[in-house]
N, C-alpha and C positions, 0 to 999 in steps of 0.2 A: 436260239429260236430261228426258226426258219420262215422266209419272209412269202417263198414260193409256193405253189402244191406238196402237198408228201405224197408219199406213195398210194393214198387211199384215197388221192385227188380233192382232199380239203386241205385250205388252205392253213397255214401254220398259226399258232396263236396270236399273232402280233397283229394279221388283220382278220381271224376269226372273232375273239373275242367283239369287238366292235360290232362287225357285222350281226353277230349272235344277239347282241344286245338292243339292236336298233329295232328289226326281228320283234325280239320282247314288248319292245315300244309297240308297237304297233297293233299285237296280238293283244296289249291288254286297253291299248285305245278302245281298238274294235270290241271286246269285248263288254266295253262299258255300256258303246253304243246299243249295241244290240241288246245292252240290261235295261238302258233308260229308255230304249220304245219296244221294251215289252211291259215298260211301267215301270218300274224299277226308280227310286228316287236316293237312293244313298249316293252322297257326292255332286249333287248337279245343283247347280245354282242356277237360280230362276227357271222358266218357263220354259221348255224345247218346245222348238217352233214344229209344226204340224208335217206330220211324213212326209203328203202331197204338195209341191208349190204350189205357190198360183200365177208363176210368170216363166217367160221363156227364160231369164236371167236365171231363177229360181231354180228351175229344171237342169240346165246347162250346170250352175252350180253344184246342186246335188248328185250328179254324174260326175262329175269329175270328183269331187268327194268322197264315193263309191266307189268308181276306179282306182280311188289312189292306194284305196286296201290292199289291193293284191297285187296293184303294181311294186308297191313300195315292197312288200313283203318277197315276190319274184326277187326285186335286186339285193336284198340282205341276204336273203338264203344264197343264191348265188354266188355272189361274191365271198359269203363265208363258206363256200364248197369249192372254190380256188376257179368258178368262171366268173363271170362271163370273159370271153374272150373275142378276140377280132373284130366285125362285125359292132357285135353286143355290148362291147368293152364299153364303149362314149356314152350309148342311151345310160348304162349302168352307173356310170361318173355323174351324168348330169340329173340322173334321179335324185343322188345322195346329197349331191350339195343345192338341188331344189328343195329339197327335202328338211335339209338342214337352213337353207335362207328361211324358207317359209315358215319355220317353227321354233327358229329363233325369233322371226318378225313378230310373230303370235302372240309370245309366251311376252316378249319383253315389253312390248306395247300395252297388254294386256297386264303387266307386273307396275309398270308406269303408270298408267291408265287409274288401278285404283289406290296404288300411292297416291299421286294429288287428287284423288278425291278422300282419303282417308285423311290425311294430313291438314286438309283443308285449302292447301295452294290452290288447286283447278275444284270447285266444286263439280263440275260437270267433267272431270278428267282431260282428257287428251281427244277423246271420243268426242266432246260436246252431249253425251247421254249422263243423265242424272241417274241417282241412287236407284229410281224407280224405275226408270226406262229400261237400265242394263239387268236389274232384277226380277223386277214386275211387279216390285212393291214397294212402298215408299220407306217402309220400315222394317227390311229386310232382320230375320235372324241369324244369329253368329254363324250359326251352322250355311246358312246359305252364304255367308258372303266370304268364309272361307272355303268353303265349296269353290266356288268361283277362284280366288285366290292360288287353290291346290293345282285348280284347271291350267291356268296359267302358268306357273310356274314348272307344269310335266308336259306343256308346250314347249316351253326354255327348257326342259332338261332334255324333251326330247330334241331340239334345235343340237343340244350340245352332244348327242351321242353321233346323230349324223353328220354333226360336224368333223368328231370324230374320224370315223369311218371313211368319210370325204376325203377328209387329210391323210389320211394312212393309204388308202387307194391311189389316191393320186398318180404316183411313180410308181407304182407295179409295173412290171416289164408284162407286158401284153401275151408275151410266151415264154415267162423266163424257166427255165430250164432247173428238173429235179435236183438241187443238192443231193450227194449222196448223203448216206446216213444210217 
């Protein structure tokens, strides 16, 4: 397998697949989003908070949260079409492994979180939010609280693809040169 561009200027399967994958994550992230605020309730656990904030935190939040869609998306594709280079090579490294911190932190906090409130250890979790805070109901159904559950856990799996991809990226030669073939 070839670790560099091929001739058709994508990069070889060792770090396409990844890249391709991570990509995936994202498009079906986004895709949920944009199912649960056009209404849409399959999969979501508890209450989504209102499109508009109501603070500068709020706003500032939800832009960067927005942005991170097509940024994160720019650097998968990219990198699984054998760039970014020069320049673009570093912002591209440090999206993935933001990428990957940030949704490893998510998913495993959040997988933590309602273990010890499931088990009983933390009734209030790790969060200090209760059954009904983190739901909006005190006597959530199964279906909502593995909702929840699922969310977490494809926070973690997606923490683990861009982990991936982080890791395989890492030592690409910046310009490493066509194998023949």
């Amino acid at each position: 397998m070839r670790a560099g561009p091929s001739r058709s200027g994508r990069t070889g399967d060792r770090l396409a697949w990844p890249a391709y994958a991570a990509l995936a994550w994202i498009v079906v992230f986004f895709a949920f989003h944009v199912y649960w605020y056009a209404g849409g309730t399959f999969g979501r656990g508890g209450v989504l908070p209102g499109l508009l904030p109501h603070s500068v935190i709020g706003w500032i939040f939800e832009v960067a949260v927005v942005a991170a869609f097509p940024i994160g998306a720019w650097a998968c594709l990219a990198i699984a079409r054998g760039r970014p280079r020069g320049r673009l090579r570093r912002p591209a490294v440090f999206l993935v492994w933001f990428g990957c911190a940030l949704l490893t932190l998510r998913g495993a906090s959040g997988l933590v979180d309602d273990l010890t409130r499931a088990i009983g250890l933390l009734p209030e979790g790790i969060t200090g939010l209760s059954i009904e805070d983190a739901t909006g109901t005190a006597h959530p159904s199964a279906s909502v609280l593995w909702s929840g559950r699922a969310t977490d856990a494809y926070f973690f799996a997606g923490g683990l693809v861009f982990g991936r991809l982080a890791w395989r990226y890492r030592n690409r030669p910046v310009d490493a040169p066509t194998p023949a073939g």
